[in-house]
C-alpha positions as CSV (number, residue, x, y, z in Angstrom):
1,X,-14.3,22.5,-3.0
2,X,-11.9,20.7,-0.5
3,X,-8.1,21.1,-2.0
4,X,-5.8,17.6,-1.3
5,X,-2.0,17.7,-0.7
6,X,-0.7,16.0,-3.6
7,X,1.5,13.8,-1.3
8,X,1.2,13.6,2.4
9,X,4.5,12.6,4.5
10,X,4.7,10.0,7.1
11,X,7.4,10.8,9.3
12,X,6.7,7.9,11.3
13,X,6.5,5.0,8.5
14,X,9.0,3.4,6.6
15,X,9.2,0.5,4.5
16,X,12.5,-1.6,4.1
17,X,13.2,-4.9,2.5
18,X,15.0,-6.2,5.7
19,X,11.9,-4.9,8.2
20,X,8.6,-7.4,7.6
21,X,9.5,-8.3,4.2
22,X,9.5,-4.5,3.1
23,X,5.7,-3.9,4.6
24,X,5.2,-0.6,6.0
25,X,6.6,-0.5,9.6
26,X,6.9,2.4,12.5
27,X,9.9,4.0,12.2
28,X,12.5,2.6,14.5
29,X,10.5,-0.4,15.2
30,X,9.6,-3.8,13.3
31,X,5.6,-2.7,14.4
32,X,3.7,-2.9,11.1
33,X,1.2,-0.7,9.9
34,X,-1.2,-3.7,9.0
35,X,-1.1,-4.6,13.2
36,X,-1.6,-1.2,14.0
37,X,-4.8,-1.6,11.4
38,X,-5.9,-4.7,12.7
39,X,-5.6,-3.5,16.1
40,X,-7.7,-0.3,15.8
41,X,-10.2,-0.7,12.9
42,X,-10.8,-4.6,13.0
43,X,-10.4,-5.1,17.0
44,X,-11.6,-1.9,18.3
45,X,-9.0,-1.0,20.5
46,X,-8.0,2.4,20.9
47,X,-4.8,4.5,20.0
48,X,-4.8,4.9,23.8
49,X,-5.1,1.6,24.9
50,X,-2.6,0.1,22.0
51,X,0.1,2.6,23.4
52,X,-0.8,1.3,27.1
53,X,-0.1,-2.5,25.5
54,X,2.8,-1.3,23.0
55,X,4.6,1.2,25.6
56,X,7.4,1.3,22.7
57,X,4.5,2.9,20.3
58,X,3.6,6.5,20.8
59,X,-0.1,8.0,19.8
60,X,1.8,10.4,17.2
61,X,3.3,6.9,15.3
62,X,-0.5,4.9,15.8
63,X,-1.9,8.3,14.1
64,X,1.0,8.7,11.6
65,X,0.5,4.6,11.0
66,X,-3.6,5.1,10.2
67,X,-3.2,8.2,8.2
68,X,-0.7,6.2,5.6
69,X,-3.7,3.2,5.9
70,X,-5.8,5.9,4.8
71,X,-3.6,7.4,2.1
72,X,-2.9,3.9,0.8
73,X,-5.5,1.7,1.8
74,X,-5.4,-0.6,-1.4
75,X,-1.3,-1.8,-0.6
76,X,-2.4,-2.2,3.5
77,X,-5.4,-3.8,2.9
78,X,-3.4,-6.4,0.2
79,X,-0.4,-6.6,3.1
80,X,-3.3,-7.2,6.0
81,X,-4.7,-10.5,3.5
82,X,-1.2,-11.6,2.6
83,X,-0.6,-11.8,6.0
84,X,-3.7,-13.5,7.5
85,X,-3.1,-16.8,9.4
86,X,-6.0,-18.0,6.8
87,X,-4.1,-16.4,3.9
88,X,-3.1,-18.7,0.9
89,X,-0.8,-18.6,-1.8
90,X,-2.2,-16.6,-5.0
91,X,-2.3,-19.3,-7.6
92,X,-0.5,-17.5,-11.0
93,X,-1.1,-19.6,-14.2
């Protein structure tokens, strides 16, 4: 049976109120983890090819950026459809 760390560290994300309203961003950039998402998973375009387009972006911070998608999918997939150009405000009674 496969053993799971209990909590993985990101050396590479952050998240800061100031930075992209507090959504996870690279480290030492305002590059969020949702773009890095949408780039990759929904466009198809490759670590390698985002770093070619991003030259500021390594491939350690697009790997560190899809391993905290994967370790916290639910809060990157909610960031990626708050922040869809179609997105529209959550209607609370």
């Amino acid at each position: 049976m496969a053993k799971f760390a209990k909590s993985t560290e990101h050396p590479y994300i952050i998240s800061q109120a100031e930075f992209c309203g507090g959504s996870p961003v690279i480290k030492g950039t305002k590059f969020p983890v949702r773009s890095v998402v949408n780039y990759v998973l929904h466009q198809g375009i490759s670590p390698e090819e985002l770093v070619k387009e991003f030259s500021h972006l390594t491939l350690a911070q697009i790997y560190d950026a899809l391993s905290f998608y994967y370790d916290n999918k639910e809060l990157i997939d909610k960031d990626i459809r708050d922040n869809s150009a179609n997105a529209t405000p959550e209607i609370t009674g």
